[in-house]
C-alpha positions as CSV (number, residue, x, y, z in Angstrom):
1,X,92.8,102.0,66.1
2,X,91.2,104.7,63.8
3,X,91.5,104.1,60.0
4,X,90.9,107.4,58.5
5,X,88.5,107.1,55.4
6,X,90.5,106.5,52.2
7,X,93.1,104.2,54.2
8,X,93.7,100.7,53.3
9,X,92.8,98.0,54.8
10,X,94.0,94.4,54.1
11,X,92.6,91.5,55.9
12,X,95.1,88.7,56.6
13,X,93.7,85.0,57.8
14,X,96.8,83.8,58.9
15,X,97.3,86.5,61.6
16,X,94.0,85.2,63.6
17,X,94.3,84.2,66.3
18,X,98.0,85.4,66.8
19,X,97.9,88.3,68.7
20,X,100.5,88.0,71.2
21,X,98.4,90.6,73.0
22,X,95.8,88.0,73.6
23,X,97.5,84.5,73.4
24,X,100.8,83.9,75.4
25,X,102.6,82.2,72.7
26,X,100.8,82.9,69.5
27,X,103.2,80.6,67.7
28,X,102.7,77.9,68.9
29,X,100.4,75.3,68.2
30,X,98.2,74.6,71.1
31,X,94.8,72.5,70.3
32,X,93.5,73.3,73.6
33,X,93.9,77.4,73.7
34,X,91.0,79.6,75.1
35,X,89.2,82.0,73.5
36,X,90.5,81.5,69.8
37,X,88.0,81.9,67.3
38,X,87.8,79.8,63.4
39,X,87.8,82.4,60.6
40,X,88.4,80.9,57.4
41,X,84.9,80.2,57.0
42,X,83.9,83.4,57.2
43,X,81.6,84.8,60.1
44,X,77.2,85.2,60.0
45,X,75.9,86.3,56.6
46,X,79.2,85.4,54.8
47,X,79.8,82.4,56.3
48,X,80.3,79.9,54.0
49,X,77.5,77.1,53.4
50,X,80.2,74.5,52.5
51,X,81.7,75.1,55.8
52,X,80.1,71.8,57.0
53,X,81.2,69.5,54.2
54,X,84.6,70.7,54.4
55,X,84.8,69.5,58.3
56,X,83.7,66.0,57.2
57,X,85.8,65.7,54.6
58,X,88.7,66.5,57.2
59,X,87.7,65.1,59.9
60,X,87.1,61.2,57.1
61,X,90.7,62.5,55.5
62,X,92.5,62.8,59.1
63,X,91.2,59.8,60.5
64,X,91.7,57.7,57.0
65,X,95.4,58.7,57.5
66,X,96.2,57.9,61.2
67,X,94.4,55.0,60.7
68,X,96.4,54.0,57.7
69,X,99.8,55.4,59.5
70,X,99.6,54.8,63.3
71,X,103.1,55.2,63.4
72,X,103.2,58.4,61.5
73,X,105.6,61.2,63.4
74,X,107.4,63.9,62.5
75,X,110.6,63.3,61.3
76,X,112.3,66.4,62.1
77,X,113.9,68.9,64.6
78,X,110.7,71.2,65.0
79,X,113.5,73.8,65.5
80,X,114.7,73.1,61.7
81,X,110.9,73.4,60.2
82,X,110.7,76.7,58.3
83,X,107.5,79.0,57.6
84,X,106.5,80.2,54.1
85,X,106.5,84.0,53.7
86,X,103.3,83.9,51.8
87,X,101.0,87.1,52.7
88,X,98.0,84.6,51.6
89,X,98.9,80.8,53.6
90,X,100.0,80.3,57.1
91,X,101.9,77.1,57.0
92,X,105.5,75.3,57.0
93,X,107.2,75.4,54.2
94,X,107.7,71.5,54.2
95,X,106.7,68.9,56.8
96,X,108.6,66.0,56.8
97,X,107.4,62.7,58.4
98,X,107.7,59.4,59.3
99,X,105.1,57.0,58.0
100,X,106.1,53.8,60.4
């Protein structure tokens, strides 16, 4: 695509990795998928030096909470979950679960 100098450009993290050009079903969630790349750390010089921290923390947070909740399941027709329509956050609007 040419972008003719003056055009704008606006970069959109939750559209990575969602290009139904490259993925078969970009919608869906799929922890194993090929060739997707992590952006919201940035990428080389502006990747971000807390970028490391942050994936502790998660990874201590996650496992804290399964190991709190092994019964914890979603509590919902995955049909009925809804997206926001934020231009900022990729996400569900609400995600309702089942602790036991």
């Amino acid at each position: 695509m040419t972008i003719k100098a003056g055009e704008s450009v606006v970069v959109a993290l939750q559209a990575a990795n969602r290009d139904p050009a490259h993925f078969p079903e970009p919608d869906q969630l799929d922890l194993t998928r090929l060739g997707a790349v992590h952006t919201a750390f940035g990428h080389g010089v502006r990747h971000c030096v807390g970028a490391p921290l942050a994936r502790v923390e998660a990874r201590i947070a996650m496992g804290a909470l399964l190991d709190r909740f092994p019964g914890l399941r979603l509590d919902a027709d995955p049909g009925t979950l809804t997206r926001n329509t934020s231009m900022i956050m990729n996400g569900l609007s609400a995600l309702p679960v089942r602790l036991r």
